[in-house]
N, C-alpha and C positions, 0 to 999 in steps of 0.2 A: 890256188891250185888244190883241186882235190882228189885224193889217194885212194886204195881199195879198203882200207882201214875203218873209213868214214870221220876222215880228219880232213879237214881245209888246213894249210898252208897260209899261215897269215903273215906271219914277223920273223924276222932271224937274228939273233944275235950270237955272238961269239962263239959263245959255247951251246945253244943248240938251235934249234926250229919249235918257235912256239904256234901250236895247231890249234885251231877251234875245233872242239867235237860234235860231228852236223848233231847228235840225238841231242844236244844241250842247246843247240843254237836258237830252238823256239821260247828258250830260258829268260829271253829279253836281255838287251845290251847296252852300254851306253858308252859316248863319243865325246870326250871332254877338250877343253885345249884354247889358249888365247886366238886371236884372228891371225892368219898367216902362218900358222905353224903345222897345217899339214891334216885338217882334220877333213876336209872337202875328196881329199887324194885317199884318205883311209876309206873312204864312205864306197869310192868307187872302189877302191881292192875289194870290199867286202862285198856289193854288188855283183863286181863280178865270179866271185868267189861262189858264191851261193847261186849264181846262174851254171857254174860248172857242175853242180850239186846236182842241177836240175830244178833249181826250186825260184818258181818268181818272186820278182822285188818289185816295189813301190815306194818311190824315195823322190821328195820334192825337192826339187831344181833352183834354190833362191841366188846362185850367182849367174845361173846359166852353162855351168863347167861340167856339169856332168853330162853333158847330149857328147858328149867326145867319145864317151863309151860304144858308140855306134859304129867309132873308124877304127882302124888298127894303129896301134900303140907305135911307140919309138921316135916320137917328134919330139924330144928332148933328149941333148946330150946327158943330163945327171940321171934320166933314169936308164939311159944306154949303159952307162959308166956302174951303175949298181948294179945290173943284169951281171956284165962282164964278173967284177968283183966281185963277189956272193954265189959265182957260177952258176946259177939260177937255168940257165937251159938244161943245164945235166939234171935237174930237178925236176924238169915238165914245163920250163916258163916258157911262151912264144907269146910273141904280141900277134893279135887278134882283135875284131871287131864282136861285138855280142848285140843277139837280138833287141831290139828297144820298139817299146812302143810310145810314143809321146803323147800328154796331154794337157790340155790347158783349158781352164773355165771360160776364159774369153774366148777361147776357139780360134786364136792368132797362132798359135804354137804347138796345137796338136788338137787332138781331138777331143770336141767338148767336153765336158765333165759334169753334168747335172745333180740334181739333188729335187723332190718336191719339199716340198713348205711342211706338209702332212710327215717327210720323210722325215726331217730339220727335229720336227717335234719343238714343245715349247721350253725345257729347259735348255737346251745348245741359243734356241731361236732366243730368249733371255738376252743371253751372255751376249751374242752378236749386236741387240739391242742398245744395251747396256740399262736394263729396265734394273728398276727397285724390288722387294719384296711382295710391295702391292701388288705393281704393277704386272710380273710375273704372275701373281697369283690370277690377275684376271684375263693374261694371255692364254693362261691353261684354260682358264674356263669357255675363251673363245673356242678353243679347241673341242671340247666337250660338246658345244653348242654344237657344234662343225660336224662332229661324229655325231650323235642323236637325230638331225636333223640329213641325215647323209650327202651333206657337200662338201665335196672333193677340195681341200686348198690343196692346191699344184704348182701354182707361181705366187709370184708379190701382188698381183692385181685380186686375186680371187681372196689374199685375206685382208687387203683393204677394203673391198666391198662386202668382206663378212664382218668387220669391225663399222663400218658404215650401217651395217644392217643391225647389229647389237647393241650401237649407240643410239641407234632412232626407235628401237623398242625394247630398250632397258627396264624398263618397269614390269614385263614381260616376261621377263624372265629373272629378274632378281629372287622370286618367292623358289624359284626351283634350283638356282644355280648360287646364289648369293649376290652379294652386293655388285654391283657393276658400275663404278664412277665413270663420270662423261670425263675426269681429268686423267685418268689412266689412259681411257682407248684413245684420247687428245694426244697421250707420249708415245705410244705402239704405234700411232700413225705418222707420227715425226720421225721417230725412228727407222721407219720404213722408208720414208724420203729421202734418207741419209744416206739406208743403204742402195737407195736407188741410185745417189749421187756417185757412191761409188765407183759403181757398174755391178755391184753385187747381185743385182737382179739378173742377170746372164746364167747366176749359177743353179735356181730355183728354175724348173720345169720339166718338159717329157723333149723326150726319153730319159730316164732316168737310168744312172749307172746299172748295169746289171755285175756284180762284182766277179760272177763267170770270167769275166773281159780280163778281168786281172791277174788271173790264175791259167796260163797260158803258158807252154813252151814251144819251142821251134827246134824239131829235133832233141836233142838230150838235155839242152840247155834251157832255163827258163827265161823268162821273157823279162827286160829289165823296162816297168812302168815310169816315163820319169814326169812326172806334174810342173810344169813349167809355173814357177811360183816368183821370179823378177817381179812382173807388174802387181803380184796380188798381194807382194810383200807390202806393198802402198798403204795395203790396209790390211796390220798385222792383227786386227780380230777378226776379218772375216778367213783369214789364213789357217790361223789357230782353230776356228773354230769350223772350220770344215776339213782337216786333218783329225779333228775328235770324231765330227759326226760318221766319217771312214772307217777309223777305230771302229765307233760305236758300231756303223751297221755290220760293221764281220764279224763281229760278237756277238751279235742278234743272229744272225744270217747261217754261218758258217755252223757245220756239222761237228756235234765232238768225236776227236780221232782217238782220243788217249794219248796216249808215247810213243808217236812216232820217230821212225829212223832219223826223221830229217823235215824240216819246217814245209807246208805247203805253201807258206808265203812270211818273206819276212818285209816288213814295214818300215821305215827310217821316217820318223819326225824330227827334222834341220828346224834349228831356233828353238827350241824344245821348250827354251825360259818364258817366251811368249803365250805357253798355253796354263801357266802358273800364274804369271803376272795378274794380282785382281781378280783371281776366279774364286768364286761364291763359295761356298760349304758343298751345295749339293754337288756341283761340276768335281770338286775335288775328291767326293769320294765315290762320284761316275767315274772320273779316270782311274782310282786306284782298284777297285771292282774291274773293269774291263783289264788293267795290267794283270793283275795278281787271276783272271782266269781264260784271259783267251788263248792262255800258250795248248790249254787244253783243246782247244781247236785248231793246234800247230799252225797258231800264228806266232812271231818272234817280232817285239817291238826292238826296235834302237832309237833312241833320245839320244841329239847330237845338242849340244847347247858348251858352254865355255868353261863352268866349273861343275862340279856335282851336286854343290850348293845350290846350281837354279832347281834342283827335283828336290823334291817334299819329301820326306825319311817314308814315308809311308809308299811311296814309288819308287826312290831311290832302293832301298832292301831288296825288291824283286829284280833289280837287275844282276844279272848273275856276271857277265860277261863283257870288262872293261875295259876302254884304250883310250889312256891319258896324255895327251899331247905337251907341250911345253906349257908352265903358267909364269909369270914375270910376278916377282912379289918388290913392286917399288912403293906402295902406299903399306899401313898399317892392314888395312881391308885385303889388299891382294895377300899378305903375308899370312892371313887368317886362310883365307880361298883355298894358298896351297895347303896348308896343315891340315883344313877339312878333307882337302883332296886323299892327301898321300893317307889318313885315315882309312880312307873307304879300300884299302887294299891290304893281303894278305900280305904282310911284312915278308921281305927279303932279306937275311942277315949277310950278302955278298954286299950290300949300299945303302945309303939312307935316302928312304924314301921322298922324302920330304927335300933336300938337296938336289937329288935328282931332278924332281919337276921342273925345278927352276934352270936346272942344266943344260936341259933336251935342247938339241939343235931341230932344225925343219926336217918333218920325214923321223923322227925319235918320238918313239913313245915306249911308256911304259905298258905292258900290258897282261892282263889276268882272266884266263878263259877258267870256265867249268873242266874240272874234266870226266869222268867216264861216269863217275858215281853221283854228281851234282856237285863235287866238294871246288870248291874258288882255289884255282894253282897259287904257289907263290908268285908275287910278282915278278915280273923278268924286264930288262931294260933292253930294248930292239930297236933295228928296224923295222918300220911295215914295209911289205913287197909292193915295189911301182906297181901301178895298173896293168894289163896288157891291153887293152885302149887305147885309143889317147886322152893324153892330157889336157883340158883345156875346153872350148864350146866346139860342135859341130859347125860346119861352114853354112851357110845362114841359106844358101840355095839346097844344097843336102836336105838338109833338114826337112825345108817344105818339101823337099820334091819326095822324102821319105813320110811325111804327115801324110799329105794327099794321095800318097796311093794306094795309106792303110784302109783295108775293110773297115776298120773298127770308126775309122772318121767319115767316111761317107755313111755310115748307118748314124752317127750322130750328129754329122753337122743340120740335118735339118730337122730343127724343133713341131714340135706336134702341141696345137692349141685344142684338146677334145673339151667338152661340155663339163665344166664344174664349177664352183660356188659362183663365180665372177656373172656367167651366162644364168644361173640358175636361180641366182637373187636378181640379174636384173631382168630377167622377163616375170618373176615374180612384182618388181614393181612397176612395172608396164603393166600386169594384169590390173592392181590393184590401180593405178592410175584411171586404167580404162573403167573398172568398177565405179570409180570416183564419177568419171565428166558421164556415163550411164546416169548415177543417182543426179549429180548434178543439175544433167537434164531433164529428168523426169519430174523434180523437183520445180523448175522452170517450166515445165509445161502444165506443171498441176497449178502453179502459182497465176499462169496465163489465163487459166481456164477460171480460176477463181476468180479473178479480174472480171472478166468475161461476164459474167455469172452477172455480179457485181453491177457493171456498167446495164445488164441487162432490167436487174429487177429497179435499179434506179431509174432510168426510162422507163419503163412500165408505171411505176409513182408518177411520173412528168406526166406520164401521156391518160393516165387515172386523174389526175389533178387536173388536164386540160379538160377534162369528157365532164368532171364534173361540173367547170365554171363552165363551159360552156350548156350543158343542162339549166343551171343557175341562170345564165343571162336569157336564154330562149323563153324560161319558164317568167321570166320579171320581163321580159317582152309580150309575152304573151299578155300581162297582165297587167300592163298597164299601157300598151299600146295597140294589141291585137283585139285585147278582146273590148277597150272602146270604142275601137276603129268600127268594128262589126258590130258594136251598137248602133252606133251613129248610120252607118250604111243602111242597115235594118227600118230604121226610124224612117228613115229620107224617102224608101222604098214603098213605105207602107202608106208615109203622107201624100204621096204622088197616085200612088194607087185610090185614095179616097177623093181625089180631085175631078178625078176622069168619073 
């Protein structure tokens, strides 16, 4: 619930109402908590919280529970029962449905969600890989190649056929770009098949998000994004890593505001420990660089993950604004977890921190917003407020029949295949082919004609050698039977002639 104040209405306990201040909410926040203890149900109060603000959300969907936010609240007796107790109507509380828009990369659950390959870039496109140092090192340089030579990679197919084209003229370009081994582009192409296997190629092509789509309200209220992320939890690095490259482009993208009143979009990354897990050097101090400055472009991240320990001190510190659910310390390890935990908060001398965590029942958390000045409140031991929602998933006909009638999926359900590297390298070698069977043939025709030639003047030899023996035998006919013959005739002629 949000006030004239420019305070949301988060949690309540005993002794007072503990508020988020909207001007600190773009301060980044984070959502800790064992499974089942109530962190999924915080995620939508504060969803919807910040839709009363006015301000759109983007929060991915990995049980499915949050599409409830689209019906009107009160399908549950215990959040009925809290409303009552806590007097929460006399406060402003009513259940209500809030705007949502749905989306899903497979495009089963809302509407599309794309990315180009160009868009991806080669350090995310790495990670999703899982390439090596080299290997990265000469994705980038495919890319390089890509730009210099101006072909568009827009899906999977256009840099398989640019990595087919860099392989087969490597030598070519090694003296300008560096080395290019055949066993690198041999793993970027494996790699690619992988992600094909996945269905991750669904997520690579046109149209391509335009982030406008996301920054929507509907009347006073903003527009709650929810990225349908069940199936694509399947494969938690292409999850993770298209959850950054989101990050990433509103940080490239998005305009600086300064200090604003109030966030123009806050972000929720569910599983948060996923995008740490094995991330490189570079990747980690790309995410600490995009925390530590997109709030200036009044974006508000929240990292929802299980202890505080999954975030790196280096990201952990920028979160200003924290709601720690129940943690259970029954191993050595869990008993560390909480101590880390109850650390990262502004000591309470009403309870000990650290006891408390272990305490919390479902729906308890401890919690410590910003307040006016940037300074971290003490921590305070709450309720958080039910949703006004409901609880739970939307009714699975709902749903589509509310997917399918958004604007925003019929402008993306049908993909656009326009002319880049895939088309533009292969009719380059169609050209070059056809260049080939040209020379090849002219080649074959000069060779025919040489032949030719060949058979010619050799005949000519045969029929020289014939002309000559036959001159030879005429001329030895001549001479030794013609021209006795015509003696002898002569003689016979002349003796007849002296008779008479």
């Amino acid at each position: 619930m949000f006030d004239n104040e420019k305070r949301a209405f988060i949690a309540i306990s005993p002794e007072e109402e503990v508020c988020l201040v909207s001007k600190m909410a773009n301060r980044h926040g984070l959502i800790t908590g064992a499974t089942g203890t109530g962190k999924t149900v915080t995620l939508q109060t504060l969803a919807e919280t910040f839709s009363e603000m006015g301000v759109p959300v983007f929060a991915s969907d990995v049980k499915g529970d949050l599409s409830g936010v689209a019906a009107v609240g009160g399908n549950k007796e215990s959040v009925t029962q809290r409303v009552e107790s806590y007097k929460l109507a006399d406060k402003g509380f009513k259940f209500q449905a809030f705007p949502v828009q749905f989306w899903d990369v497979f495009g089963e659950q809302g509407a599309p969600i794309r990315a180009t390959v160009a868009d991806m870039g080669p350090l995310l496109l790495s990670r999703l890989l899982s390439l090596n140092d080299t290997q990265s090192a000469v994705l980038t340089i495919i890319f390089k190649i890509a730009k210099d030579e101006s072909l568009a990679i827009i899906d999977l197919k256009d840099l398989q056929k640019l990595l087919e084209y860099v392989g087969n003229n490597a030598n070519r370009f090694t003296t300008s770009y560096g080395n290019i081994s055949t066993a690198s582009i041999g793993a970027i192409q494996r790699g690619l098949i992988a992600l094909e296997h996945d269905g991750a190629d669904k997520f690579f092509g046109e149209p391509n998000l335009n982030l406008d789509d996301l920054i929507q309200t509907v009347g006073e209220k903003g527009v709650i994004n929810i990225l349908a992320s069940d199936k694509l939890m399947n494969s938690p690095r292409v999850y993770t890593t298209f959850l950054m490259w989101l990050m990433t482009k509103l940080f490239e993208v998005m305009p600086e505001v300064g200090d604003p009143d109030k966030p123009k979009l806050v972000f929720f990354f569910d599983e948060a420990h996923l995008l740490f897990t094995d991330a490189p050097k570079a990747l980690l101090e790309k995410i600490e660089q995009v925390v530590r400055l997109i709030r200036s472009k009044g974006i508000g991240i929240y990292f929802i993950s299980q202890t505080p320990a999954d975030i790196p001190d280096s990201v952990l510190g920028q979160l200003g604004n924290r709601v720690q659910h129940a943690l259970r310390a029954y191993t050595p390890k869990d008993q560390k977890a909480v101590k880390v935990a109850a650390q990262t908060f502004r000591a309470n001398p009403k309870f000990d921190t650290e006891q408390a965590i272990s305490d919390l029942g479902t729906g308890e958390a401890l919690v410590s917003f910003l307040d006016e000045k940037g300074r971290p409140a003490m921590v305070e031991r709450t309720y958080i407020l039910p949703p006004e929602g409901q609880i739970g998933p939307l009714d699975a006909t709902v749903r589509t029949k509310m997917t399918e009638s958004s604007l925003l999926y019929r402008h993306y359900a049908q993909t656009i295949d326009r002319e880049s590297a895939y088309e533009i390298l292969t009719e380059r070698l169609q050209g070059a082919l056809s260049e080939k069977e040209q020379a090849t043939q002219a080649k074959a025709q000069a060779q025919a004609q040489k032949e030719a030639e060949k058979v010619q003047r050799e005949q000519a030899k045969v029929d020289q050698k014939k002309a000559t023996e036959n001159k030879r035998f005429w001329s030895k006919m001549a001479t030794t039977v013609f021209v006795p013959l015509a003696k002898q005739v002569v003689s016979t002629f002349v003796k007849g002639s002296k008779k008479r």
